[in-house]
N, C-alpha and C positions, 0 to 999 in steps of 0.2 A: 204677232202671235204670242210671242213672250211677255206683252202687256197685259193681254188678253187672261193668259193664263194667272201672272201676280195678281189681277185684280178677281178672280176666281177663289185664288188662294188666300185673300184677304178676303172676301166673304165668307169662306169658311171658318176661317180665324174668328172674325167678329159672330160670327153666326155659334161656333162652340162655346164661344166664352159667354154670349147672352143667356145659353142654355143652361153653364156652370150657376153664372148668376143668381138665373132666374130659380134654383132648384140646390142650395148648397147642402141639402140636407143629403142626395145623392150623391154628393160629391165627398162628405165625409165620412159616408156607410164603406167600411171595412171588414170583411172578411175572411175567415179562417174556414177550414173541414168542421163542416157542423156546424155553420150558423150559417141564415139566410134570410132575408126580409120577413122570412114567417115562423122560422123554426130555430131553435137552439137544442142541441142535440150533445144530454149529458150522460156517459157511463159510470157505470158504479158496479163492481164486486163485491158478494155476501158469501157468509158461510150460512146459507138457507138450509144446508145437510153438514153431517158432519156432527164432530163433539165441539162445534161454538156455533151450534147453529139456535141455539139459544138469540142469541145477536139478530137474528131474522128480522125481528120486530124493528129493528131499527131501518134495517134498506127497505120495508114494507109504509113506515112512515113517513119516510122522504119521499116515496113514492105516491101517496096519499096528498105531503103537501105540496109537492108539484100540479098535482092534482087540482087542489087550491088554487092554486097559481094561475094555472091554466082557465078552471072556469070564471074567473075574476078580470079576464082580458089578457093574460101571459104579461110578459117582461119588457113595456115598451112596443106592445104588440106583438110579441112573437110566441109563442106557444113553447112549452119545454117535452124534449122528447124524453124519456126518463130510459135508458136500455139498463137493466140489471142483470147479471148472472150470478150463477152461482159457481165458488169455486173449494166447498165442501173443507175451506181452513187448509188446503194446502197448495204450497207454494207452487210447484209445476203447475198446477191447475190453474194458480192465479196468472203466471204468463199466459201460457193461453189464451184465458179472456181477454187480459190486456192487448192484445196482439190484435186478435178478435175485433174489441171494440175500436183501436185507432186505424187499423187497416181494413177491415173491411165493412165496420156500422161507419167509419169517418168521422168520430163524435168530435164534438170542440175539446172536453175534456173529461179530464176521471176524479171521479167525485166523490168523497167518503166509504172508499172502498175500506173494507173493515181487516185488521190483523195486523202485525208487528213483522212476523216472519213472511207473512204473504205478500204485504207492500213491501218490505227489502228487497224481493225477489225480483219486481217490476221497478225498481228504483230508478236504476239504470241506464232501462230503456227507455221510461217514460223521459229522463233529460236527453238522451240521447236523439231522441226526438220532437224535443223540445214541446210536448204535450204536459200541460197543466196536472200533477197530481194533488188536487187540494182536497184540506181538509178532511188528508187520512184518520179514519177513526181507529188511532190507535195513541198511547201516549208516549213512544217511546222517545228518548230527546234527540235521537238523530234526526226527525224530520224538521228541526228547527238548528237548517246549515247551510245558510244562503248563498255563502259565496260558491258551495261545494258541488251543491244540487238544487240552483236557483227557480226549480221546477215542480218543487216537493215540499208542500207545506202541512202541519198538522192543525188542530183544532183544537183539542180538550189537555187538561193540563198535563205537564208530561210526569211518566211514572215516577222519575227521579225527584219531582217535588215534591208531588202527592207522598214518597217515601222521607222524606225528608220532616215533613211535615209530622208525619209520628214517632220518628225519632226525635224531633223535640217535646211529643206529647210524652212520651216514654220514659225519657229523660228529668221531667220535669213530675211525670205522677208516680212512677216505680222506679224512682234511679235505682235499688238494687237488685229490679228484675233479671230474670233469668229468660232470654228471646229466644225462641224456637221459629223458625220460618219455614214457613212449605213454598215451595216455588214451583212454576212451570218449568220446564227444562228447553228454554226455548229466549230469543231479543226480549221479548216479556219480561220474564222474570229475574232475566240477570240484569236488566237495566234498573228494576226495582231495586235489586239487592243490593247494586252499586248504589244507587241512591241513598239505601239504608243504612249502608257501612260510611257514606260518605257524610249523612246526616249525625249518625253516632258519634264519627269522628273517635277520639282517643277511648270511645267508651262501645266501642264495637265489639269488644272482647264479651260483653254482656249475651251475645249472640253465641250459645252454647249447642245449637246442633241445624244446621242448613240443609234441610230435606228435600231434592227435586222430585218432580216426577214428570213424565211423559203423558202428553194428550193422547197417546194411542191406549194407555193404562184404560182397563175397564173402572178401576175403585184407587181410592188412595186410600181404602183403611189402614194398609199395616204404614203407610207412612206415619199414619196420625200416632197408634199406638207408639212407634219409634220417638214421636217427640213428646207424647206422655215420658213416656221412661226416662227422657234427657232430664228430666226436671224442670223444665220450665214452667216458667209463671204466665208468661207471655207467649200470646200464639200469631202471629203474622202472617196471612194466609193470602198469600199472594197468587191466586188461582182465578180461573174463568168461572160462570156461573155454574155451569155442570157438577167441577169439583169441591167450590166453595162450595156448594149444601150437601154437600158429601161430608166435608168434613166438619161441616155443622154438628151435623147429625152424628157420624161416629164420637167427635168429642164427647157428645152427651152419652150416649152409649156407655163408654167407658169411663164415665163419672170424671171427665177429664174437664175442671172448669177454670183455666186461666181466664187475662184480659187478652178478651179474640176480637182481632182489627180483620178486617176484610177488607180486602181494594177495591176501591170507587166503582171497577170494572164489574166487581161482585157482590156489589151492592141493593140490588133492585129488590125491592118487596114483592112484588107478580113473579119476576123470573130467580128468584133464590131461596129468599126467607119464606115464604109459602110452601116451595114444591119443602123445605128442607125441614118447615114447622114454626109454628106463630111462638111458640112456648117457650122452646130449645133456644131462640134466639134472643129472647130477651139477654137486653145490656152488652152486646156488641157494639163493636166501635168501628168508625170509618170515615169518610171524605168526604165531603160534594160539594159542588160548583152551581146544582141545579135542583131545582125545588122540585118537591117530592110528590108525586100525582095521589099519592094516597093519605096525605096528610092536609086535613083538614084548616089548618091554618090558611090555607091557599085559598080557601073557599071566593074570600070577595077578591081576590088578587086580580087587576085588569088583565095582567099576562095570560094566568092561570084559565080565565075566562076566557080568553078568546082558544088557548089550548086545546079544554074541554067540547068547547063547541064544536072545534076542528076536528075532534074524535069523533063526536056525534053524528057529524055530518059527512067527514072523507074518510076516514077509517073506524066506522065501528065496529070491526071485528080487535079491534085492538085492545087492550088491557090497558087500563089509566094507570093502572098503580104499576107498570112496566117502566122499567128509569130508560131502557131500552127507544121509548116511543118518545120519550118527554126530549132524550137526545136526539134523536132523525129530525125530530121538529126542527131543536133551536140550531140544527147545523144547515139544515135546507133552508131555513129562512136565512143563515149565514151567506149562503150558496147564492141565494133570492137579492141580498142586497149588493154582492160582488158585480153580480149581471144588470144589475140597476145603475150600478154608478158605472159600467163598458159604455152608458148610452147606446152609438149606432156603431161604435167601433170595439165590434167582436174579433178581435185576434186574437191569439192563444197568449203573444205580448202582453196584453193592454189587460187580457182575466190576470195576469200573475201581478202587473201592477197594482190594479185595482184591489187585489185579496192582501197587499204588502199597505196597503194605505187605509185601515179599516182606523175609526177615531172612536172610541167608548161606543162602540155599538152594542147595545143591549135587545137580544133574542127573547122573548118573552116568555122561555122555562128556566132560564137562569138565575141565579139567587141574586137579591137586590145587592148590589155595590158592586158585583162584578160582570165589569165590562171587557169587550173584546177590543183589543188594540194589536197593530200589525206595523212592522215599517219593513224598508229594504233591506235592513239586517236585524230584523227580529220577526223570526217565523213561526212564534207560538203567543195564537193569539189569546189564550189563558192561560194566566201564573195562577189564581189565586183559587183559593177550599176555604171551607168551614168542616169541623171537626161535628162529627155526631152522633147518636147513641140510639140503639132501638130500644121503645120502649111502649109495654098496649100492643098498638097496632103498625106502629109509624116509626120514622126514625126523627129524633127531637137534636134540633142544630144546636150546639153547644161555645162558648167563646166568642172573640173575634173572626173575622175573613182574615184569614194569613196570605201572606204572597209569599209564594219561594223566594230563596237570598239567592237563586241561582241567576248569572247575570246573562244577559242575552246572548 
């Protein structure tokens, strides 16, 4: 009997291992909550309402190129589930959905959820249970701290470069300006203004009057008159889209015309310099990393072309000249290539490795020379800007590509 039975159990022995053999491709499919032979299932939080819901346009076109994705045969065959909510720009809110989406949608991970103070909020938890936060759309430099919160990665450069960056412009075209800064009162703004003070270095003192204010504030006009009167020459407007053409617009109001830099964040021709005036902004200054939907120099660009098309076709309610839309692109195609190199082994492991091992990958709304690079202790996959200027109708890139000196 007992013979009977070994020789039993060695046919099933041989018999599973002819199986493994025969079929290694099953053998190496691994997965996580949220992924399955058919489906990959990614979460994302928007301020779709609220005062940044401006940003909409951005979780509307990750959602669009998913979309792409999808009708093109998905990732390896699998389809992308896109879940978004809305979490109205605050933070209680944004638990919530987080909660929301890993317990009970089960996504694999969370995906370019947009805000500084709202991803803080989820930081946490998202390591705590050890769920993918990549490619936060926000630039603050905490999200690039591998060993702290090996679960939380950002995407676009972090504000402290981007600040950094005009402090050496500043330094180098008005050393005896006089800095006026409006800030957010909120991780935003004060990581900027660290940056800026950090960039300035011994020449910080040039920085004669730091003005916050609150996103619940309906207007920032009397801050602006406040930094009229400081005397400054130099206006730092370190604000989201809403308030940046707010204080577009009152500067000119009040005949107040320094050299006015605006952050990268409040930069977009569709969602600021339009609603805030084509005229008024003339010769402003600012950042970018990614080529501008409303400037014509793009026209023959391959990137730009396949861009356009993908408006045409999966989101034409969208606005090209929206820096908003030109971003959801190059981060979902970021998103698109992470999932491409997991092959069949989707684990929440194997996404954080893959988004830590990213080699000059170029997204095709990015400016030429900058490329995305990631390792296991460097979790900001862009350092570098170009310096720009609006001018007509567009903003005209100015200088070299700089990379921050800030070290990984």
């Amino acid at each position: 009997m007992t013979a009977v039975r070994s020789q039993v159990a060695a046919l099933w022995t041989a018999l599973a291992l002819c199986t493994a053999m025969s079929s290694p491709a099953l053998a190496q499919k691994k997965y996580d909550s949220g992924a399955s032979d058919t489906e990959i299932k990614i979460g994302n939080i928007m301020p779709y309402s609220g005062p940044a819901s401006a940003y909409a346009a951005i979780g509307k076109a990750e959602e669009a190129y998913f979309n792409k994705v999808n009708a093109e045969g998905g990732i390896n065959g699998r389809k992308i589930k896109f879940i978004s909510y809305d979490d109205a720009y605050s933070p209680p809110k944004t638990v919530e959905q987080a909660r929301k989406l890993v317990e009970s949608d089960g996504v694999l991970l969370i995906f370019g959820s947009l805000g500084t103070s709202t991803n803080s909020a989820i930081r946490k938890y998202m390591n705590e249970k050890k769920v993918p936060q990549l490619f936060v759309a926000s630039g603050a430099s905490k999200w690039n701290d591998p060993r702290q919160y090996p679960w939380t990665m950002g995407w676009q450069p972090s504000y402290a470069s981007e600040a950094r960056i005009y402090a050496k412009y500043i330094m180098k075209e008005k050393p005896d300006g006089k800095i006026g800064v409006l800030y957010q009162n909120d991780d935003f703004g004060k990581d900027y203004l660290k940056g800026l003070k950090d960039g300035l270095g011994p020449k910080a003192s040039m920085i004669v009057l730091e003005e916050a204010y609150d996103t619940s504030e309906p207007a920032i006009d009397e801050h602006v008159v406040k930094l009229k009167a400081s005397g400054a020459d130099v206006f730092i407007s370190i604000t989201t889209p809403k308030f940046a053409a707010q204080a577009i617009k009152k500067a000119a109001e009040i005949n107040w015309h320094p050299v006015h830099i605006v952050s990268n964040v409040s930069a977009s021709v569709g969602g600021v310099i339009e609603p805030a005036g084509i005229e008024i902004s003339q010769g402003l200054l600012s950042a970018s990393y990614t080529k501008d939907g409303s400037d014509p120099q793009w026209n023959a660009d391959d990137g730009m072309k396949k861009f356009y098309n993908f408006v045409a076709q999966y989101d034409p309610k969208a606005n090209k000249l929206d820096a908003g839309v030109v971003f959801g692109y190059a981060a979902a195609q970021t998103m698109v290539k992470v999932l491409q190199m997991c092959g069949d082994d989707l684990t929440r492991e194997n996404v954080m490795k893959q988004a830590a091992s990213l080699k000059d990958f170029e997204p095709d709304t990015l400016l030429p020379g900058i490329r995305i690079n990631t390792a296991a202790d460097n979790f900001a996959p862009i350092e570098q800007l170009q310096m720009m200027r609006f001018k007509g109708r567009k903003w005209e890139l100015f200088g070299d590509i700089i990379s921050s000196e800030m070290g990984h």
